[in-house]
Biotite code that builds the C-alpha atoms (Angstrom):
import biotite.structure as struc

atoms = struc.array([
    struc.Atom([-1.683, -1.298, -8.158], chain_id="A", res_id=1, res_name="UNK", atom_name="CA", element="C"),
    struc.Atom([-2.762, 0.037, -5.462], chain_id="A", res_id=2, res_name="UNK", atom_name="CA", element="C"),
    struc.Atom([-3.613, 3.411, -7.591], chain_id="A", res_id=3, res_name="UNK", atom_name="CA", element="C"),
    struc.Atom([-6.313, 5.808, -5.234], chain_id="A", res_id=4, res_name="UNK", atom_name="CA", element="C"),
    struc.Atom([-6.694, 7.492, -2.571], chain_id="A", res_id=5, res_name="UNK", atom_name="CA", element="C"),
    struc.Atom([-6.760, 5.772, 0.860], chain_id="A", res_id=6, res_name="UNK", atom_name="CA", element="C"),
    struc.Atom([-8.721, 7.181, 3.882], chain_id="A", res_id=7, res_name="UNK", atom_name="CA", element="C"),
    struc.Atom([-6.479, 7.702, 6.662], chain_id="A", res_id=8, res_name="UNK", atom_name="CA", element="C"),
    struc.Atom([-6.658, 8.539, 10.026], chain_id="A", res_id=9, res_name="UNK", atom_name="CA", element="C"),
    struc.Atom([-7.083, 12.078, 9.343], chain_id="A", res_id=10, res_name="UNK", atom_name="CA", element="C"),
    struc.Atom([-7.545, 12.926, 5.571], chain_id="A", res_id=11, res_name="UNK", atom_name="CA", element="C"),
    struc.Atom([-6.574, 10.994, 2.745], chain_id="A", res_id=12, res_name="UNK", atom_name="CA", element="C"),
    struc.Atom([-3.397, 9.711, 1.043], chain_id="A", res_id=13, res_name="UNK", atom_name="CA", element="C"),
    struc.Atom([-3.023, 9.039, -2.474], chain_id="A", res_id=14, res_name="UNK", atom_name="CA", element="C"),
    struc.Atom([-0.650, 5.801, -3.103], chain_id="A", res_id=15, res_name="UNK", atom_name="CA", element="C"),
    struc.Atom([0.535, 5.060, -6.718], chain_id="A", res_id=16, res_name="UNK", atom_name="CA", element="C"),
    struc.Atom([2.162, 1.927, -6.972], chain_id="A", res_id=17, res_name="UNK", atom_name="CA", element="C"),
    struc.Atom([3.120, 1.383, -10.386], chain_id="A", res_id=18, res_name="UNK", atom_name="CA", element="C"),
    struc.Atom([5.682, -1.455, -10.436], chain_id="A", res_id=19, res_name="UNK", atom_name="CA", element="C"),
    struc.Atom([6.489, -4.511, -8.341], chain_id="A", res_id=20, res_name="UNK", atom_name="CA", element="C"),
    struc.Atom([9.720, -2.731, -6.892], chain_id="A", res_id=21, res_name="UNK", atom_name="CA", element="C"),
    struc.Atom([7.401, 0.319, -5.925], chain_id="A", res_id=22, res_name="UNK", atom_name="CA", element="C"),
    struc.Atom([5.033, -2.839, -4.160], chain_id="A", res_id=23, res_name="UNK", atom_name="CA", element="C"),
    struc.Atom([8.022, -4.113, -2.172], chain_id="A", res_id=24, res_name="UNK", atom_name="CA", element="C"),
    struc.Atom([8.619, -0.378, -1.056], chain_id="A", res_id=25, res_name="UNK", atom_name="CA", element="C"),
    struc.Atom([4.963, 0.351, -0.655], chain_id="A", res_id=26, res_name="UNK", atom_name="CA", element="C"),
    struc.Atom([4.586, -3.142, 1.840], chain_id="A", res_id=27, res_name="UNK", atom_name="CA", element="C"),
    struc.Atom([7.558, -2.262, 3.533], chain_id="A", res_id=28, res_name="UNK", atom_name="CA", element="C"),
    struc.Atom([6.236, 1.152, 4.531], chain_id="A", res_id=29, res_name="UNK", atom_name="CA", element="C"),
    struc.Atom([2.573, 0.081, 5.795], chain_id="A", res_id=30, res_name="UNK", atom_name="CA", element="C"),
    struc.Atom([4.529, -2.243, 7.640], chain_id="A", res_id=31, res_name="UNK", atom_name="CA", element="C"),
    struc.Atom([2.624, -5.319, 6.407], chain_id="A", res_id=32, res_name="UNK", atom_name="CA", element="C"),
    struc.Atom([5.268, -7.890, 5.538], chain_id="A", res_id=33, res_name="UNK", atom_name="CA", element="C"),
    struc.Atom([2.143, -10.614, 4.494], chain_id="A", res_id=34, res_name="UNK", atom_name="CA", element="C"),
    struc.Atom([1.645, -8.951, 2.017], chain_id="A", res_id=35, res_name="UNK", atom_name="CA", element="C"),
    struc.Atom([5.110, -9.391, 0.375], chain_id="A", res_id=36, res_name="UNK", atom_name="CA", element="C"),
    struc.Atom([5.066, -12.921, 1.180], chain_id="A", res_id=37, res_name="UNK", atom_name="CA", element="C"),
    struc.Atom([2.322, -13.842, -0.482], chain_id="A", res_id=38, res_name="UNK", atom_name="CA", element="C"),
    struc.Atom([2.809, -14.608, -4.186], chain_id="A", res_id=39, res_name="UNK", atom_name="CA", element="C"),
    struc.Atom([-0.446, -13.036, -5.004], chain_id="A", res_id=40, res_name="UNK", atom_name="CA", element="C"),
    struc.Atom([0.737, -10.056, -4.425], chain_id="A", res_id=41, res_name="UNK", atom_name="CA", element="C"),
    struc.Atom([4.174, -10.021, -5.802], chain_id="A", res_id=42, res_name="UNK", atom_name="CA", element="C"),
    struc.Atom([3.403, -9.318, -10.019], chain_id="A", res_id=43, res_name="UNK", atom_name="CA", element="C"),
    struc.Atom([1.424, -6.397, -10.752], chain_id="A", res_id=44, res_name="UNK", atom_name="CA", element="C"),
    struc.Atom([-0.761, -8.361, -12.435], chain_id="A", res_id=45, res_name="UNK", atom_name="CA", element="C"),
    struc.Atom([-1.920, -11.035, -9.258], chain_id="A", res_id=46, res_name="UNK", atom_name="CA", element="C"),
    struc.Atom([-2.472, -7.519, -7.817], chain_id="A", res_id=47, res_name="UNK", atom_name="CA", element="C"),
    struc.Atom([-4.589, -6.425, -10.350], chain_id="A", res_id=48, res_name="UNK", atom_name="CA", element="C"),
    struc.Atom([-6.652, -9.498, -10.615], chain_id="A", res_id=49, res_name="UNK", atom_name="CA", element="C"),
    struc.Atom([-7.191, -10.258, -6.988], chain_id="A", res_id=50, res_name="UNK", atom_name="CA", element="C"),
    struc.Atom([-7.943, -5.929, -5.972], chain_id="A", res_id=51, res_name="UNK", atom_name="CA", element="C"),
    struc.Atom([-11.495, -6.906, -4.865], chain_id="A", res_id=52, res_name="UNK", atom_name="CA", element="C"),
    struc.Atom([-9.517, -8.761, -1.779], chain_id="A", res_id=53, res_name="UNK", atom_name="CA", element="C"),
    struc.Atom([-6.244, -6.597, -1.645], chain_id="A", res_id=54, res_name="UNK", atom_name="CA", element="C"),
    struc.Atom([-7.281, -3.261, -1.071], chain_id="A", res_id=55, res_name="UNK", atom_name="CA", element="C"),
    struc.Atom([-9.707, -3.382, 1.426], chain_id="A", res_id=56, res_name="UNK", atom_name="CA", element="C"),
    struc.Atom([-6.479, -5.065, 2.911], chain_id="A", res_id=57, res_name="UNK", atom_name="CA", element="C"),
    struc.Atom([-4.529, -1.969, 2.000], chain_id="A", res_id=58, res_name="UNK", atom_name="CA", element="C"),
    struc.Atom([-7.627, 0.207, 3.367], chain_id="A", res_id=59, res_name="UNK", atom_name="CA", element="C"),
    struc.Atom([-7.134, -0.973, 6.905], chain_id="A", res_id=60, res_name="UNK", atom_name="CA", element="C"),
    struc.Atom([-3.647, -0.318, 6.921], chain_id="A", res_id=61, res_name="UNK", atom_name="CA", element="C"),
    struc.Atom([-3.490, 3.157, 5.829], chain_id="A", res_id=62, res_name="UNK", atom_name="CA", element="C"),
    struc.Atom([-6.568, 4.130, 8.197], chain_id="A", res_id=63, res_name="UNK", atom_name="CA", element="C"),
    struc.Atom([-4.082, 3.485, 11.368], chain_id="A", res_id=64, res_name="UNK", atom_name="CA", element="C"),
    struc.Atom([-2.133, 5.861, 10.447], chain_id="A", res_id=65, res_name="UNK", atom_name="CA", element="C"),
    struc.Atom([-2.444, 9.796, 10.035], chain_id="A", res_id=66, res_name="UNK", atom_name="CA", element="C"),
    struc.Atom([-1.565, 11.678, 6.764], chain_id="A", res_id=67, res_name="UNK", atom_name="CA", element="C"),
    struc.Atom([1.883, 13.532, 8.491], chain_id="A", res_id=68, res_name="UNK", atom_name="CA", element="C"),
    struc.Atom([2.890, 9.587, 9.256], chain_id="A", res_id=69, res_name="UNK", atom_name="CA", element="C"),
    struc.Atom([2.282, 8.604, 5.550], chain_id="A", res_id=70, res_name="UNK", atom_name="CA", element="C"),
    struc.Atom([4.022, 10.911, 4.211], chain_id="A", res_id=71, res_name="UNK", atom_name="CA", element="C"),
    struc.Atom([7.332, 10.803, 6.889], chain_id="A", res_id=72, res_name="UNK", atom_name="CA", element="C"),
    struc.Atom([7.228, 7.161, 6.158], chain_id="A", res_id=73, res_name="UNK", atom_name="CA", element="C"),
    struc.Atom([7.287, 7.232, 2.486], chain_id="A", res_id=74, res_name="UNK", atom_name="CA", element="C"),
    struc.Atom([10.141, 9.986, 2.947], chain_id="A", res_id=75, res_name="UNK", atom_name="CA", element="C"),
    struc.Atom([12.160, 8.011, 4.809], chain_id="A", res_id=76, res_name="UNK", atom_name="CA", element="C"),
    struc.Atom([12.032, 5.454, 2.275], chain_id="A", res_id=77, res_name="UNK", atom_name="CA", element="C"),
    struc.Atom([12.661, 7.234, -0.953], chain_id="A", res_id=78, res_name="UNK", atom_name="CA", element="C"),
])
């Protein structure tokens, strides 16, 4: 979790977060460090449970950005 398509600033982006290590990664590339310090956030399962308040987080982030920065950003960090 997140698992769906975000609207970005010029398309959309499909992010598939699937474990806590992939969360850390994901955070670190949205450049949101919050969200890694809260310990909502940090089990998939707080992220699960608490998605009705996390991904319109996640939305806002993703829409900054265009679809070419996405995906250089989640190169870089492969």
């Amino acid at each position: 979790m997140p698992y769906q398509a975000f609207t970005v600033s010029d398309g959309e982006v499909v992010v598939a977060v699937g474990t806590d290590r992939q969360w850390l990664v994901f955070c670190d590339a949205i450049e949101w460090p919050d969200l890694v310090a809260d310990p909502r956030w940090l089990a998939v399962r707080g992220r699960i449970v608490g998605r009705a308040e996390l991904v319109p987080e996640n939305t806002r982030s993703m829409a900054a950005r265009s679809m070419r920065d996405w995906i250089a950003l989640s190169s870089s960090r492969s």
